[in-house]
Residue frames as qw, qx, qy, qz and C-alpha x, y, z in Angstrom:
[[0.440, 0.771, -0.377, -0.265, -112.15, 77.04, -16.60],
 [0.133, -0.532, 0.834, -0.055, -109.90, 74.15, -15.73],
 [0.570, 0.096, 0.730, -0.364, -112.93, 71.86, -16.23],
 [0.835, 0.514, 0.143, -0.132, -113.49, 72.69, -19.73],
 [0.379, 0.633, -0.661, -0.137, -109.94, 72.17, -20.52],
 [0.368, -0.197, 0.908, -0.046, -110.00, 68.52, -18.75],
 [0.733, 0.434, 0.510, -0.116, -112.95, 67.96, -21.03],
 [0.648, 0.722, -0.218, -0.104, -111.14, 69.02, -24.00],
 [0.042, 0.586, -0.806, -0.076, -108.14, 67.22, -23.37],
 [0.670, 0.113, 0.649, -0.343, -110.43, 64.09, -22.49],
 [0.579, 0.715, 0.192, -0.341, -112.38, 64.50, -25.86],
 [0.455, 0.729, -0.473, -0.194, -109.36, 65.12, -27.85],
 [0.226, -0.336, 0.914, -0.002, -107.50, 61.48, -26.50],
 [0.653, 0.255, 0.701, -0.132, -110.73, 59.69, -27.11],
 [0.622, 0.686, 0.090, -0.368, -110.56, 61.07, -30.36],
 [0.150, 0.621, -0.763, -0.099, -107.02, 60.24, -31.10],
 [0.426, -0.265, 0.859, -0.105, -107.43, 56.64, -29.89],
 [0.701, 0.299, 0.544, -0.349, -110.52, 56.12, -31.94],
 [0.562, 0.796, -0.152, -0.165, -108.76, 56.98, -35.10],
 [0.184, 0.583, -0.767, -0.196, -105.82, 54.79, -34.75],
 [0.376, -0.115, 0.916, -0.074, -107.36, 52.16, -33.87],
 [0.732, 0.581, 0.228, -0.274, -109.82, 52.69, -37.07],
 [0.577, 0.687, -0.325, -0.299, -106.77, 53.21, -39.28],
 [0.184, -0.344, 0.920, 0.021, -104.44, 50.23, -37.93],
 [0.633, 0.268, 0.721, -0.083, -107.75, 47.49, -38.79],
 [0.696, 0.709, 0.049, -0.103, -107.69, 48.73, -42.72],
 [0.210, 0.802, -0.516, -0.218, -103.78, 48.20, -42.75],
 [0.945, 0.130, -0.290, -0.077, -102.50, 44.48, -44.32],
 [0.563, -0.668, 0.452, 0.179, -99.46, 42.58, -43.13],
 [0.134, 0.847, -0.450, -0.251, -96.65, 43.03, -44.88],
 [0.127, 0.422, -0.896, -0.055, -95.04, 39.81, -44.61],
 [0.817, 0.243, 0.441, -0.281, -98.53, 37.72, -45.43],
 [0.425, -0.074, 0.687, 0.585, -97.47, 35.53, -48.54],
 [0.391, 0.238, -0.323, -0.829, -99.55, 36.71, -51.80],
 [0.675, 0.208, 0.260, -0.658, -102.53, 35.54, -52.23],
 [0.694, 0.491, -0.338, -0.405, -101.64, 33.60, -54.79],
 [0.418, 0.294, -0.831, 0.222, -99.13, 31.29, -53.10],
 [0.447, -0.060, 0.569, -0.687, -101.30, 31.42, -50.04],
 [0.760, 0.367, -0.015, -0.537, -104.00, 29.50, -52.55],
 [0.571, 0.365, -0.721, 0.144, -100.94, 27.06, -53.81],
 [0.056, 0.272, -0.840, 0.467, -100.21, 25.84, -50.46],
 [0.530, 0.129, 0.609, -0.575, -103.44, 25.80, -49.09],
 [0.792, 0.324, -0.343, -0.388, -104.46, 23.70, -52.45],
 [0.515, 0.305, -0.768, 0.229, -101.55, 20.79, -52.21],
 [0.247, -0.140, 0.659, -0.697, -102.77, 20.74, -48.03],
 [0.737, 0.066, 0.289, -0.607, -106.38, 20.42, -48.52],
 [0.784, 0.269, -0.527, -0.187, -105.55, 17.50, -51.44],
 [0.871, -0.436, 0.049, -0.221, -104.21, 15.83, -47.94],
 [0.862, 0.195, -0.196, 0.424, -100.63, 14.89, -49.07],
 [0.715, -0.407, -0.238, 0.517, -97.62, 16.02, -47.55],
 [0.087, 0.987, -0.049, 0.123, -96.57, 20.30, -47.72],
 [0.694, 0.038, -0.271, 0.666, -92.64, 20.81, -47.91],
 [0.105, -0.966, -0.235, 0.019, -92.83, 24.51, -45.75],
 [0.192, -0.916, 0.351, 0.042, -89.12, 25.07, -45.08],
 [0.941, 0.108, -0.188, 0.261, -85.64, 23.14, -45.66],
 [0.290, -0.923, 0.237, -0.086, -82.75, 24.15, -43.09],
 [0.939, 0.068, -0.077, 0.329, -79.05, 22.96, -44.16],
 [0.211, -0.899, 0.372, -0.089, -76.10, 23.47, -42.36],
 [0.459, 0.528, -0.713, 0.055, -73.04, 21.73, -41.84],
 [0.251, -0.169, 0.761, -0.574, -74.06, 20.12, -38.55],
 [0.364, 0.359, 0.629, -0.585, -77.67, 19.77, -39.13],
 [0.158, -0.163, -0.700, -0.678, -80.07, 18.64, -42.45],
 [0.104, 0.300, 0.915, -0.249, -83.52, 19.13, -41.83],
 [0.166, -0.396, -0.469, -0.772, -87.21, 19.97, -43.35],
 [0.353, 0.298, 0.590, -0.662, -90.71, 21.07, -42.12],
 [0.235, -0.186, -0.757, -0.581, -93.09, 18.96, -43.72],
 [0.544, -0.581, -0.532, -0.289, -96.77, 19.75, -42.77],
 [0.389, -0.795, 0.256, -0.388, -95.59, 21.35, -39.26],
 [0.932, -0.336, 0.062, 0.122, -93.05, 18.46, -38.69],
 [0.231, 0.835, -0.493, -0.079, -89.51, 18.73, -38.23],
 [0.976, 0.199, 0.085, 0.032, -88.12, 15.98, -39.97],
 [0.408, -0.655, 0.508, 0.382, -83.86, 15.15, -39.48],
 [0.449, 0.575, -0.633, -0.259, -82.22, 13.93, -42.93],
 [0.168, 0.231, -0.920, 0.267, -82.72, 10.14, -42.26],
 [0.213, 0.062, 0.656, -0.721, -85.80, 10.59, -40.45],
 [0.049, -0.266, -0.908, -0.319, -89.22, 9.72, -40.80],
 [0.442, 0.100, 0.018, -0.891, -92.46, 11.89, -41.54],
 [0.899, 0.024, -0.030, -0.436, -95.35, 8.95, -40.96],
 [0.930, -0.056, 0.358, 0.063, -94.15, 5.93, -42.53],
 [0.650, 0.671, -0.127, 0.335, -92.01, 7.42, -45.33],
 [0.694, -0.546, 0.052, 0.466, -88.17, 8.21, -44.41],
 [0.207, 0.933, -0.258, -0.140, -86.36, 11.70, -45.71],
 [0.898, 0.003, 0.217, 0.382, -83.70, 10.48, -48.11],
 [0.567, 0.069, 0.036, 0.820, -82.51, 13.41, -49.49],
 [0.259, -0.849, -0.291, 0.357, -82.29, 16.90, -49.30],
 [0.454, 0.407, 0.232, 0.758, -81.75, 20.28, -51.35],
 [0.050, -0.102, -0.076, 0.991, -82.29, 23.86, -50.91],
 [0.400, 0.060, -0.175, -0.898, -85.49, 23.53, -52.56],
 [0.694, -0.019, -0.549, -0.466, -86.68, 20.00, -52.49],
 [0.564, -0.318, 0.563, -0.513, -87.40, 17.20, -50.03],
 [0.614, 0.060, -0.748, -0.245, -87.37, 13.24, -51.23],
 [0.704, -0.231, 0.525, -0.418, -89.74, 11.10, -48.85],
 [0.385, 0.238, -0.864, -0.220, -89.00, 7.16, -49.70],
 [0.715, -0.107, 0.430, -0.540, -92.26, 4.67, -48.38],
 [0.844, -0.073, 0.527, 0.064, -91.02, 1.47, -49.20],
 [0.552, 0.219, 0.576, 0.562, -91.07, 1.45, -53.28],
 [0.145, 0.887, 0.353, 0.261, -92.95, 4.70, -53.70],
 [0.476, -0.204, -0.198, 0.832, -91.06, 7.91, -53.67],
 [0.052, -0.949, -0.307, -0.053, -92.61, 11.64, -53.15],
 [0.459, 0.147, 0.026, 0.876, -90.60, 14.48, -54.11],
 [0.146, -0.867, -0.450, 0.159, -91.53, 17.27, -52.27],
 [0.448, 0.544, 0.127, 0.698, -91.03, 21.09, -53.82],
 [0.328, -0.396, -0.229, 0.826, -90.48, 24.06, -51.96],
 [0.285, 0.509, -0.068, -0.809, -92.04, 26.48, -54.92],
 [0.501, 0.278, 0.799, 0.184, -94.03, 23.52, -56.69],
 [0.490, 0.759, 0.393, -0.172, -95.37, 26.31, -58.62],
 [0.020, 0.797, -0.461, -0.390, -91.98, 27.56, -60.26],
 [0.824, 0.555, -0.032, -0.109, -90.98, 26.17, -63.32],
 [0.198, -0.797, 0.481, 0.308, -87.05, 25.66, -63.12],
 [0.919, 0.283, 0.230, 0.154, -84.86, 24.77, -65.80],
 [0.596, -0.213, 0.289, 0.718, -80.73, 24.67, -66.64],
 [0.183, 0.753, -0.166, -0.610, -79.64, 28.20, -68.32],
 [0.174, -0.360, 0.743, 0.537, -77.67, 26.08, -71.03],
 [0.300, 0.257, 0.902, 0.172, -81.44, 24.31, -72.36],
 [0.129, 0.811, 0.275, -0.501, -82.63, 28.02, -73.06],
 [0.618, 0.678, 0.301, 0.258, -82.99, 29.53, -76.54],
 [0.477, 0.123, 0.104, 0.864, -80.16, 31.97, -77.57],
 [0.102, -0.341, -0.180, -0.917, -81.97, 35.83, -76.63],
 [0.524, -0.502, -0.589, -0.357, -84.49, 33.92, -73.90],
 [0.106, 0.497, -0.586, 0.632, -84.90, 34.58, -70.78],
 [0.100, -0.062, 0.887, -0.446, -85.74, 32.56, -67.71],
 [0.405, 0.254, 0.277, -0.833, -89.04, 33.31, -68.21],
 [0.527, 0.299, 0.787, 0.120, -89.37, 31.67, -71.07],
 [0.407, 0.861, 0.296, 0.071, -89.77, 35.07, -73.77],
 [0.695, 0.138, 0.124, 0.695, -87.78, 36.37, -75.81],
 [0.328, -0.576, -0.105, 0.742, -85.75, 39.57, -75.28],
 [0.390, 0.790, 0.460, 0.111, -86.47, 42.44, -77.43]]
C-alpha cells in the first residue's frame, strides 16, 4: 500500500512540474518595451548611426549611454565629443557637424503656450 502512494505522490509532482513549466513559457515580460518602440530603436540602430539609450544627471556626474557606451559630458563617443546634455537629449559635436541625439525621437514635443486655446498635448481638441 505504501508503494502505490509513492507512485501517486511521484505522478502527482511530475504533474505539477510539467504544468508550470508549460504555463511560465506562454507568460511575456512585463518590463519588455512595446513593440512598437522596440521597432523605433531597433530602426535608428540598424540605419548604423548613433542610439541615445539613457541620460544620467546629477550634481557630481553628467553622463549618456550612446549605443552601449558610457559617455562623460565632455567626452567622446568615436570621434564626436558630448557637448551638451538634457534629460532627454544628447548633442554629439564632430568637428563642424553636429548630431542631436533624442531619447524618445518618436515623441513630438512642443511649449504648452504654442497650443490652440481647448487643445491638448496631443494635438486634438477637447470636447
Amino acid at each position: 500500500m505504501s508503494m502505490s502512494i509513492k507512485k501517486v505522490t511521484v505522478l502527482a509532482g511530475m504533474f505539477i512540474v510539467a504544468a508550470t513549466t508549460a504555463s511560465a513559457q506562454g507568460l511575456a515580460d512585463p518590463t519588455r518595451p512595446p513593440a512598437a518602440l522596440a521597432a523605433a530603436g531597433g530602426a535608428a540602430a540598424a540605419g548604423g548611426g548613433p542610439v541615445l539609450q539613457s541620460v544620467m544627471l546629477s550634481p557630481g556626474r553628467k553622463m549618456a549611454m550612446i549605443s552601449g557606451q558610457m559617455v562623460l559630458l565632455g567626452g567622446r563617443y568615436g570621434s564626436a565629443r558630448l557637448v551638451r546634455l538634457t534629460d532627454s537629449e544628447a548633442e554629439l559635436k564632430d568637428g563642424s557637424e553636429t548630431i542631436v541625439l533624442s531619447l524618445y525621437p518618436q515623441v513630438d514635443k512642443r511649449p504648452a503656450d504654442k497650443m490652440q486655446r481647448g487643445e491638448t498635448a496631443a494635438g486634438k481638441t477637447k470636447k
